[in-house]
N, C-alpha and C positions, 0 to 999 in steps of 0.2 A: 731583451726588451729595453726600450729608452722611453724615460719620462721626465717629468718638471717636479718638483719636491715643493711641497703648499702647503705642511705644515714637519715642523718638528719638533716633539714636546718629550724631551730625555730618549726613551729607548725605540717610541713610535715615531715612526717617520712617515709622512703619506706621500703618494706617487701619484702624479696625475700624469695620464697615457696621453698621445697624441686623439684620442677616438672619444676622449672626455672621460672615460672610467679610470676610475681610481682604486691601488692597491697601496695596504699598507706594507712598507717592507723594513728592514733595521739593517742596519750596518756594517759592512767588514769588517771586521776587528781591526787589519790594518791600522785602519785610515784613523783607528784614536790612540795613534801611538806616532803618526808618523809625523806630524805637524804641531808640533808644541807653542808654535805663535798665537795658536789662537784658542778660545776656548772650546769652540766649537769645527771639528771639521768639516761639519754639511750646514748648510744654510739654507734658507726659504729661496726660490729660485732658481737654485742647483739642478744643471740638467745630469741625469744621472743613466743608469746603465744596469739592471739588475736581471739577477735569473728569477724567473718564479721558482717556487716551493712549492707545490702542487699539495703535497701533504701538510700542510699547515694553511694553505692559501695566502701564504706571505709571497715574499720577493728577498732577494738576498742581494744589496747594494754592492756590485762589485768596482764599478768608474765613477769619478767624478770629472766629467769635464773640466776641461779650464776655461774658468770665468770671463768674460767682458770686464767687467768692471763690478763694483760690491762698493756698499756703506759699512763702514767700520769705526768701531768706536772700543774706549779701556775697557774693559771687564769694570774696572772701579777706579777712584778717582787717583789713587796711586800705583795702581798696578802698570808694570810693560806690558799684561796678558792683553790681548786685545779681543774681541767678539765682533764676528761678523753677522751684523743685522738682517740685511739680504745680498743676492746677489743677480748680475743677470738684468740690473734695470732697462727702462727705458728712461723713466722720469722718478725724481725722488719731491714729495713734498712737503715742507714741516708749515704742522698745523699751527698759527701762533694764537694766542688771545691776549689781549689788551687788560685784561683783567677775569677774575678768577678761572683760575689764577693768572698772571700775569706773567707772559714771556719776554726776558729780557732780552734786550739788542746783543749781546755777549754771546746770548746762548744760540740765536739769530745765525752771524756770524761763523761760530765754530763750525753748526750743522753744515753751510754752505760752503766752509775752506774745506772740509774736508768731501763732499760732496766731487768739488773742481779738482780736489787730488785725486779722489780715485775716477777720476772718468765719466760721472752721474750728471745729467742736468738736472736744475733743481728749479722751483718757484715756491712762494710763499702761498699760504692759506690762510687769512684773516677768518678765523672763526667768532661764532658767537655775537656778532652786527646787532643781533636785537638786544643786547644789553646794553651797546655804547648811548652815550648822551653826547652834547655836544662837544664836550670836551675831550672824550677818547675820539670822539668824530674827526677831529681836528688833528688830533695825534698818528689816526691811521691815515691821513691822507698825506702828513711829512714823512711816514714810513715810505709809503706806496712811492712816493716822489724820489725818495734815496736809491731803492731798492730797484724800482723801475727802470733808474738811470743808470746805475751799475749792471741791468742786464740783465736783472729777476723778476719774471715774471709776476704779477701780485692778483689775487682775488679776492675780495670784501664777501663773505659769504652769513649764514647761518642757516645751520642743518633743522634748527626750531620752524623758521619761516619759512623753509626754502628759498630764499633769496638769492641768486645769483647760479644755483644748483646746477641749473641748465647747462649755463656757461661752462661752468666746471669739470662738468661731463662730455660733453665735447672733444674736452682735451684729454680725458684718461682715454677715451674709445681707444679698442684695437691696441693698449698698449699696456705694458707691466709696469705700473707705479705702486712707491712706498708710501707710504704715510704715516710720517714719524713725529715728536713733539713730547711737551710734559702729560702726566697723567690729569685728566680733567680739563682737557683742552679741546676735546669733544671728537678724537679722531672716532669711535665709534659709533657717535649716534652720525655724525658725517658720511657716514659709509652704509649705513643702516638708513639716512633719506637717500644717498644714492643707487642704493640696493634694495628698495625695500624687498623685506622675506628675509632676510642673513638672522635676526632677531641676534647680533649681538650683544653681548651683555654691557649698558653703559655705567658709569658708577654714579658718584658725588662729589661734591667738593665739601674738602673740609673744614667748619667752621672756625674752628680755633687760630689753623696756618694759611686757611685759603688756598691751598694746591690739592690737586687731586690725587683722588686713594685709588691707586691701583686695579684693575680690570681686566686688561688682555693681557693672560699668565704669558702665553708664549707668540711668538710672533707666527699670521695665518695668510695667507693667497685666497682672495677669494674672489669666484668668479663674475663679470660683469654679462648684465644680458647683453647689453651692447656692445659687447665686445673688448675682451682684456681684462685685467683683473687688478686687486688694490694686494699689496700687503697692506694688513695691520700690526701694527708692532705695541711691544708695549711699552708704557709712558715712562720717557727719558728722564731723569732729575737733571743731571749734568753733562756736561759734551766733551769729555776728554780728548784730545789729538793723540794723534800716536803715527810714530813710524813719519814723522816728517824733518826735512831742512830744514832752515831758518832760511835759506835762499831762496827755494821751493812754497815760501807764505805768499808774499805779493804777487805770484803768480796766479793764485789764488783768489785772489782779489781783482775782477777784471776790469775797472774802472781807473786801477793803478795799472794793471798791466801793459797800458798802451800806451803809456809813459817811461819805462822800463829802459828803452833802446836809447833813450835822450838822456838818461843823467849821467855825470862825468865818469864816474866809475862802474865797471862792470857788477861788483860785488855790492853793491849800494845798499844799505839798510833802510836808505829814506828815514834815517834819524835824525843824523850829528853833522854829516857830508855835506861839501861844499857841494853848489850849482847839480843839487837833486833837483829832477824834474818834476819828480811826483809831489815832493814839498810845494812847488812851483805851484801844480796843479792844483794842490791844498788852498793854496792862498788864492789864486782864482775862484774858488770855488767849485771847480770841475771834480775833486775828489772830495765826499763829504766827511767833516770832521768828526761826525758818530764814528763812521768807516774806520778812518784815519784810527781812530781811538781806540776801537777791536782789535785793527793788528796790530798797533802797539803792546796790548795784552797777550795777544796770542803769541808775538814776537818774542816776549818775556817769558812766557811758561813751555817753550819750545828748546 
């Protein structure tokens, strides 16, 4: 029997069938020995391959397909281990907020280079709109402006007011999107007015450091009436890369990419090099200096 895997939380693993019913099944011993790259061998999304167990009423995971494409990130901020988030997308979205907590352009950034490495399109989610004044006002519409032009999609939303909701759902319909970001960033109760009935649990932010306390233990698939389903994951602190070039970054970056073929040297770092196109572009203003300024980072810890 073959199905979609839409949750994994240690030794449970759930199986959604093509007919909509779901069996819990657990894993071949194999498969946590055979792949040391990553923390995890099965991921939310994984199409999979099992026998039932008739005598337990389990399933016994014997294939994992080979994946499309997967969101991957460090296990931890020094580790090589790497942990794959989901796999199998169609759309991957990181929820941001302007404030509590606040999501940095850095962290922005990482999600989306590594989103364009593995194969994911992605867009932004401006959550949280009923808290901006006019001054965060002002600040997401230079976001939307940067982000826009480079190619990402943007949405001004809040899950409090339903603002924008509609919009938003339109574009998940009939598709498997992520929904990733820091804790307290509101990807739950966003999922919860897009859903309502899922009743998942949202949390707090916390006073003292103003980021949010943790909520979704394990990452979940959850169905859409209209068609297709979200993951939820749970809240990122940091965005480590892993398993990339340094050649392989600007590619990543599509706004530079299309610059790429004009500058004098094939291997071009778009740093120090003479008659770079993409510096060119920089100084036009055609690539933006926030931009500019991420992959320089990303550049350096690569």
């Amino acid at each position: 029997m073959e199905g979609l895997v839409i949750k994994s939380s240690g030794s449970l693993i759930k199986v959604r069938l093509e007919d909509g019913s779901k069996m819990n099944c657990r894993l071949k011993g194999q498969f946590r020995i055979r792949d040391i790259k990553h923390t995890n061998p099965l991921a939310i999304g994984d199409r999979v391959v099992f026998e039932p167990d008739p005598r337990y009423g389990t399933g016994l995971i014997t294939t994992i397909h080979p994946r499309e494409n997967y969101i991957i990130r460090k296990a931890t901020k020094l580790s090589k281990i790497s942990h794959i988030i989901a796999a199998n997308l169609d759309h991957a979205y990181l929820i941001v907020t302007l404030a509590e907590p606040r999501t940095s352009t850095g962290f922005i950034d990482r999600f989306l280079v590594t989103a364009s490495g593995y194969y994911v399109p992605a867009s932004l989610v401006f959550n949280k709109t009923d808290l901006y004044g006019p001054e965060l006002m002002n600040r997401l519409d230079e976001l939307r402006e940067i982000y826009e032009k480079a190619g990402y999609p943007c949405y001004a939303v809040s899950a409090l007011t339903g603002t924008n909701l509609e919009k938003l759902k339109s574009v998940l319909q009939g598709k498997i999107n992520l929904f990733s970001g820091h804790s307290g960033a509101g990807k739950s109760a966003l999922i919860n007015a897009i859903q309502p009935g899922l009743d998942i649990r949202t949390g707090i932010i916390s006073e003292a450091h103003r980021k949010g306390i943790h909520t979704t233990t394990f990452a979940e698939m959850h169905e859409l009436s209209i068609g297709g389903f979200i993951v939820d994951t749970p809240g990122i602190r940091e965005f480590g890369l892993i398993d990339f070039e340094k050649s392989e970054i600007p590619r990543c970056f599509p706004e530079m990419e299309q610059f790429l073929p004009y500058c004098q040297y094939k291997n071009c770092t778009h740093t120090h090099e003479p008659d770079c196109a993409v510096k060119k572009a920089l100084h036009r203003g055609e690539v933006s200096r926030l931009r500019y300024n991420s992959y320089l980072s990303i550049l350096n810890d690569s």
